[in-house]
N, C-alpha and C positions, 0 to 999 in steps of 0.2 A: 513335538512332532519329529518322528527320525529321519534323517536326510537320506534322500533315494538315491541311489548310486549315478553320479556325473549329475549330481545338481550341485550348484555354490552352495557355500556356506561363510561364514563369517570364521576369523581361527579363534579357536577357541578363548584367548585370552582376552579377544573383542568382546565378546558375548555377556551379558550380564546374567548371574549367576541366585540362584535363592536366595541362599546364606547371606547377600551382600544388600536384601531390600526389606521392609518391614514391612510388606504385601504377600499376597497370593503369589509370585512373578508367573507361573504360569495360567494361574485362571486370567491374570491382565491381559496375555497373551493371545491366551483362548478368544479374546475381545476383537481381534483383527484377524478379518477375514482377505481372503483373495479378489480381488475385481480384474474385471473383462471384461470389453465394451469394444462392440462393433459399429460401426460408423459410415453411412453409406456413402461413397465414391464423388457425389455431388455433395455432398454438406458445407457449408462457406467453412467450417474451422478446418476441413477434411486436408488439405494440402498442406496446414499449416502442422498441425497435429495430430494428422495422420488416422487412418481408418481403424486403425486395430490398434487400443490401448488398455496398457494394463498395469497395475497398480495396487493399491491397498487400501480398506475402509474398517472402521469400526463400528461395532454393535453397539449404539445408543439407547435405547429403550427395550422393552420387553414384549413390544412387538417387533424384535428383529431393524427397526430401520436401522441402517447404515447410513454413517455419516463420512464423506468423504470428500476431496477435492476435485472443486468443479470441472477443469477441464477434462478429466477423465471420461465422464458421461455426457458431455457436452454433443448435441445431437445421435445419443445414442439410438439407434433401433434393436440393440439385442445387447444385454449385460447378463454374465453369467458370476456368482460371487460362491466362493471356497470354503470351507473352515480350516480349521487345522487339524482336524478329525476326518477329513475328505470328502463332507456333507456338499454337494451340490445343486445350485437350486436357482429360478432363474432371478431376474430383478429387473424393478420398473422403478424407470428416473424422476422421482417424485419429483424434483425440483433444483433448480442450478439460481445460486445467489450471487448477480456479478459484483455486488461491492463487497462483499464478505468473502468470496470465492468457493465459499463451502457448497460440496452437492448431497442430496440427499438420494438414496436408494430404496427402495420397501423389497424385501425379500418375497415372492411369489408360491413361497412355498417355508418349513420351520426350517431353518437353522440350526437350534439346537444348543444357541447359541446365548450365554447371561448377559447383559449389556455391561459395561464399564461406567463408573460413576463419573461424573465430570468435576472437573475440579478450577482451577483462578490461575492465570500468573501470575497473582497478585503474592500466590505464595510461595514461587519462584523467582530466586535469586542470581544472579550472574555467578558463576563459577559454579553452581548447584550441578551434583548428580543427576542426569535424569537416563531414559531407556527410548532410546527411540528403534520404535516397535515395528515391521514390516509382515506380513502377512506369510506365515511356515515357525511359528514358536521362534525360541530362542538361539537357533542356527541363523536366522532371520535378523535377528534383533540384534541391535549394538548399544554399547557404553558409551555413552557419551554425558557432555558440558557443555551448559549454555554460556556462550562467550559474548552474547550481545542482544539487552531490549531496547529497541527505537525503530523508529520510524521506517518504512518501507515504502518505495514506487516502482512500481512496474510500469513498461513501453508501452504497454497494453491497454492505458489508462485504467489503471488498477493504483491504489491505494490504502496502507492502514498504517493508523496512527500510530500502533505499536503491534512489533509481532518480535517474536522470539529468534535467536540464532543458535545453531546448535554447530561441535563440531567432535570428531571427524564427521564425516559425511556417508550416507547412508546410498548407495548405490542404485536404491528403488526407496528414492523417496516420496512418490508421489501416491496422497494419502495416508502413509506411514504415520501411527499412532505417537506421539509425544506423552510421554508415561514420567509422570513427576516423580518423587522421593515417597508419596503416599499411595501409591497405585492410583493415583486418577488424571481423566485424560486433558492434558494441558494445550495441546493444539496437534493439527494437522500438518503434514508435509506437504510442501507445496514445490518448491525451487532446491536445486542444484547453486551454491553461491562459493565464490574466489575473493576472497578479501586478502588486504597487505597490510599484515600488522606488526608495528614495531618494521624490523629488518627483514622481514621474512614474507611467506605466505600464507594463508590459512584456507584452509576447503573445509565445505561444511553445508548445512541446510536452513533454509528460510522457513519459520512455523508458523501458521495461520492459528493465533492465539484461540481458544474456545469460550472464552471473555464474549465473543460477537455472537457467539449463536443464539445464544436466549431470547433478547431482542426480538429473532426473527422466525426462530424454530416452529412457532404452532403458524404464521400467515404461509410458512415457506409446502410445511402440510399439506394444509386445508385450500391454498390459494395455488398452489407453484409458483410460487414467486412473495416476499417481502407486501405485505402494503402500505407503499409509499410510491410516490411518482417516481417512472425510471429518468435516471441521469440523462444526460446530455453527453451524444458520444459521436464523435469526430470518424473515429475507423483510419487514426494519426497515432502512426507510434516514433515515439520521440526517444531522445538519448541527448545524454550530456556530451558535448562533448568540450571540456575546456571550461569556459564559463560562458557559452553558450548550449542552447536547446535546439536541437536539429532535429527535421522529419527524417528517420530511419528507415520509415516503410510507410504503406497505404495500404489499408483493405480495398482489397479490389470491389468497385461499385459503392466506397463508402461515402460518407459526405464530403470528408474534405478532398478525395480526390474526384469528384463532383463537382467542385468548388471550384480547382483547379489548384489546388496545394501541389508542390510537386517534393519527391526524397531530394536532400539537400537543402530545402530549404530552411533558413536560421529562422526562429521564432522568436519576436524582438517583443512582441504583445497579444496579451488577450484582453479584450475587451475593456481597453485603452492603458491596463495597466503591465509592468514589465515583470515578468515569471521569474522568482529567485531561485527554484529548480524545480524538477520533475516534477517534486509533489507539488508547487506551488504552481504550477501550470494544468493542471492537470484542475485541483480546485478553482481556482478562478474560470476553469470552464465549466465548471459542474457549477459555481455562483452563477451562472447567466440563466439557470433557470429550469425547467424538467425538459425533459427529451421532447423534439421540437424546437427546442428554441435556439434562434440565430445568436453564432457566436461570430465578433467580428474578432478578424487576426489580421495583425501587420507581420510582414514574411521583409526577410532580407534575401533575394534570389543572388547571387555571384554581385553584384557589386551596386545592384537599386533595389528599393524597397516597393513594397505596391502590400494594400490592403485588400483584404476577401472576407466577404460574408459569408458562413458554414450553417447549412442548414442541418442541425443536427436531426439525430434519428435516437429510436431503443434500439440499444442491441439484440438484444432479445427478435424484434423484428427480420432480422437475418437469417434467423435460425432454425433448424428443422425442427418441430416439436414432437415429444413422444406421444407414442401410439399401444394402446394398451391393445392384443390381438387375442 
């Protein structure tokens, strides 16, 4: 796709080149499309993440769904998605998976668009080449190295066992295709990430591996949504900070500030046992049982401690659902 005069572009030596992949690189490309999602003005994520987002998805099947990253379309009422041939057309939010974080799109009209094969991390390696792909072809796309697989937590209570780390860092990562060494699609872009390695710094991207979607791909369809009981969620977002676990934030109206959690507060236990970090706090609330169920927490406020029962809730319940018009 040629760059339209005063649009960014990646410099040229970023960019991953034909000659350098033993794929299509532009039919991969051809795979990621543009997203736009409108978001109405009351929506509970709306303050948080804003009414008007946009980002990038990929062509997974040969009816066009697009697969992308859920906050994007998270209470959307109007998504409008791209190609890189300028094909526009609109799309309905089939479904947003909160423990997986993937969203899915149906395009409302052809694209035009061949899907991308999927592929393992299983056959990605640390140090590996790979193409992490944003939505406008190869002016878009950048060269990059996976410098890191393990474990990931998000404030958000968000969790995965493993996801990929990429760097340099992709400036519109969110959705940005994850393109392996064989053309096929290795995970999702999800996060903006700042690590210290060695002596230095490192910037770079958090990848929501494609290892999870299968799992859930045809309930996520046919249901909107996974079938399994939803999680157990607080509306507590927590951070390290030291070797303790702190409230950060509260969703406003959620349960633990219902409860009476207050930001600030140290998190000394869940459900009698003590949290060895993010992730491990974060599970031991999801052991207490499906959404609904009371989590007890012991809080350290400034210098006494005092227990609270959380009456947890779904997420999902908060949230505005789409409307097909």
């Amino acid at each position: 796709m040629a760059k339209k005069e005063g649009e960014w572009a990646f410099p040229v030596e970023m960019r991953p080149r034909a000659e350098e992949w033993r794929f299509d690189l532009e039919r991969a490309l051809d795979c990621v499309v543009g997203l736009r999602a409108e978001i109405p003005e009351d929506a509970f994520t709306a303050q948080i993440l804003g009414t008007l987002r946009a980002g990038s998805g990929v062509v997974i099947r040969d009816d066009g769904l697009v697969l992308t990253i859920g906050y994007l379309i998270t209470e959307a009422s109007t998504i409008w998605l791209t190609t890189n041939k300028g094909t526009v057309v609109g799309g309905f939010p089939v479904a947003y998976d909160q423990t997986t974080g993937f969203g899915l799109v149906q395009p409302l009209g052809r694209l035009g668009v061949r899907p991308i094969e999927r592929g393992s991390i299983a056959s990605c390696r640390v140090g590996e080449n790979v193409v992490m792909a944003g939505h406008g072809g190869s002016v878009h796309s950048l060269k990059a190295t996976v410098f890191a697989r393990r474990e990931f937590a998000g404030y958000w209570e968000y969790v995965l066992d493993e996801a990929l780390f990429t760097t340099p860092a992709h400036p519109q990562w969110g959705g940005a295709a994850l393109i392996g060494a064989e053309g096929r699609l290795l995970g999702i872009g999800s996060l903006l990430v700042q690590e210290k390695i060695d002596a230095g710094t490192i910037q770079g991207n958090m990848i929501v591996p494609i290892d999870i979607l299968a799992p859930v791909l045809d309930d996520m369809v046919k249901l909107g949504r996974p079938n399994r009981p939803p999680r157990p969620w607080l509306g507590l977002y927590a951070t390290e900070a030291g070797a303790r676990l702190v409230v950060g934030g509260l969703a406003p109206g959620g349960p633990a500030e219902k409860a009476g959690v207050k930001v600030g507060d140290a998190l000394l236990e869940v459900a009698g046992g003590k949290p060895a970090s993010l992730a491990d706090l974060f599970r031991r609330i999801w052991a207490c049982g499906s959404a609904g169920a009371r989590v007890p927490l012991k809080l350290l406020r400034e210098t006494s401690t005092r227990e609270v029962l959380v009456n947890s809730a779904d997420r999902s319940d908060f949230l505005k659902k789409p409307h097909l018009h």
